[in-house]
C-alpha positions as CSV (number, residue, x, y, z in Angstrom):
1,X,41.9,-173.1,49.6
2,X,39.6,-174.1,52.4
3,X,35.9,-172.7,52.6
4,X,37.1,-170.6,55.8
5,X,40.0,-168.6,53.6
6,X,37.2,-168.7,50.7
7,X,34.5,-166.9,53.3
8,X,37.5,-164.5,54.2
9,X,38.5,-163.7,50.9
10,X,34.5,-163.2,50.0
11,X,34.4,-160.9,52.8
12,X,37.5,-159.0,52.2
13,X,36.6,-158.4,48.8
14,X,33.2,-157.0,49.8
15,X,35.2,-154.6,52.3
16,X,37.7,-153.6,50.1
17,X,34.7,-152.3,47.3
18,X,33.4,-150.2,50.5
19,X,36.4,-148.7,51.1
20,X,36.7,-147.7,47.8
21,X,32.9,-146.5,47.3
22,X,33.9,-144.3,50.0
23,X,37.0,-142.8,48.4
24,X,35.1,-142.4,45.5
25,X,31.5,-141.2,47.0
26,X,30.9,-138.3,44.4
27,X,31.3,-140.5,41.7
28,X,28.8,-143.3,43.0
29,X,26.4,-141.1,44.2
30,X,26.2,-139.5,40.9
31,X,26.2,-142.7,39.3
32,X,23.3,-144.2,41.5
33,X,21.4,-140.1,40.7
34,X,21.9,-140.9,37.0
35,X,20.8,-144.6,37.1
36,X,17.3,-145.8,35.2
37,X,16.6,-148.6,38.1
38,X,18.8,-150.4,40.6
39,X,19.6,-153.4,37.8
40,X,21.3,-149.8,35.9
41,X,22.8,-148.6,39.0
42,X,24.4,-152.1,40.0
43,X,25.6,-152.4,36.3
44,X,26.9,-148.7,36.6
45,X,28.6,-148.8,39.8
46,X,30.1,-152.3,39.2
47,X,31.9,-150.5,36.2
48,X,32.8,-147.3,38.2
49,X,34.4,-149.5,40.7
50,X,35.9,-152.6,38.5
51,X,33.6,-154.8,40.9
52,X,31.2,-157.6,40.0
53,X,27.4,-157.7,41.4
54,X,27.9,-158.3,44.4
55,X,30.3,-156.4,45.6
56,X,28.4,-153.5,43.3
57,X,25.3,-154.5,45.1
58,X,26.7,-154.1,48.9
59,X,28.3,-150.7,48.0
60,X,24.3,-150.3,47.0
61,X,22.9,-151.7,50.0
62,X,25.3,-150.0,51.7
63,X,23.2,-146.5,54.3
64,X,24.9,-143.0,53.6
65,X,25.0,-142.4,57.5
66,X,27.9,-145.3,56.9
67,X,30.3,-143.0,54.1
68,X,31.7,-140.8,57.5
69,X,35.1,-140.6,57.9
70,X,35.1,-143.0,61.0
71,X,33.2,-145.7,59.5
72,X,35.4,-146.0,56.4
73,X,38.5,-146.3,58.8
74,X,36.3,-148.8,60.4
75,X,35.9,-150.8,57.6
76,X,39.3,-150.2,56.4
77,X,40.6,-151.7,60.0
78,X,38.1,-154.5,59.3
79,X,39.6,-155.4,56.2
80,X,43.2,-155.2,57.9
81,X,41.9,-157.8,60.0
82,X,40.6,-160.5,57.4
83,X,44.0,-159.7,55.3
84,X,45.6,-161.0,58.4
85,X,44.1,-164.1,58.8
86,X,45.4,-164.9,54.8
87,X,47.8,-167.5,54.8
88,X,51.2,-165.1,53.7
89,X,52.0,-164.6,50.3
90,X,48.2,-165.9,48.8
């Protein structure tokens, strides 16, 4: 795999926990309400969601003006995109 198709998989990953957030929002905003710090809220919403820190920590980063429906199908479409550019069948 070749740092390009690394990058896109990085990326994809990240989009896919968004997307996901999103479906999920009552759940992570009560996690995040019921978190002690952000270290708790990353460890909490990483679990939640089955992600790692990172990905926990851009569903974190990530503005509530962003969890409309038309941004989630934004992301979702960006997603599409990146899973395009994967070689088939990897």
């Amino acid at each position: 795999m070749d740092e390009d198709e690394r990058q896109t998989r990085e990326q994809l990953m990240v989009l896919k926990a968004l997307v996901q957030a999103m479906d999920r929002r009552d759940e992570v905003f009560q996690v995040i309400e019921d978190s002690e710090d952000m270290d708790d809220a990353t460890r909490r919403v990483g679990q939640l969601l089955g992600v790692g820190e990172v990905r926990s920590r851009a569903v974190l980063d990530m503005q509530a003006r962003r969890f409309t429906r038309d941004q989630r199908q934004r992301i979702a479409s960006d997603a599409e995109k990146l899973r395009s550019k994967l070689p088939e069948g990897r």
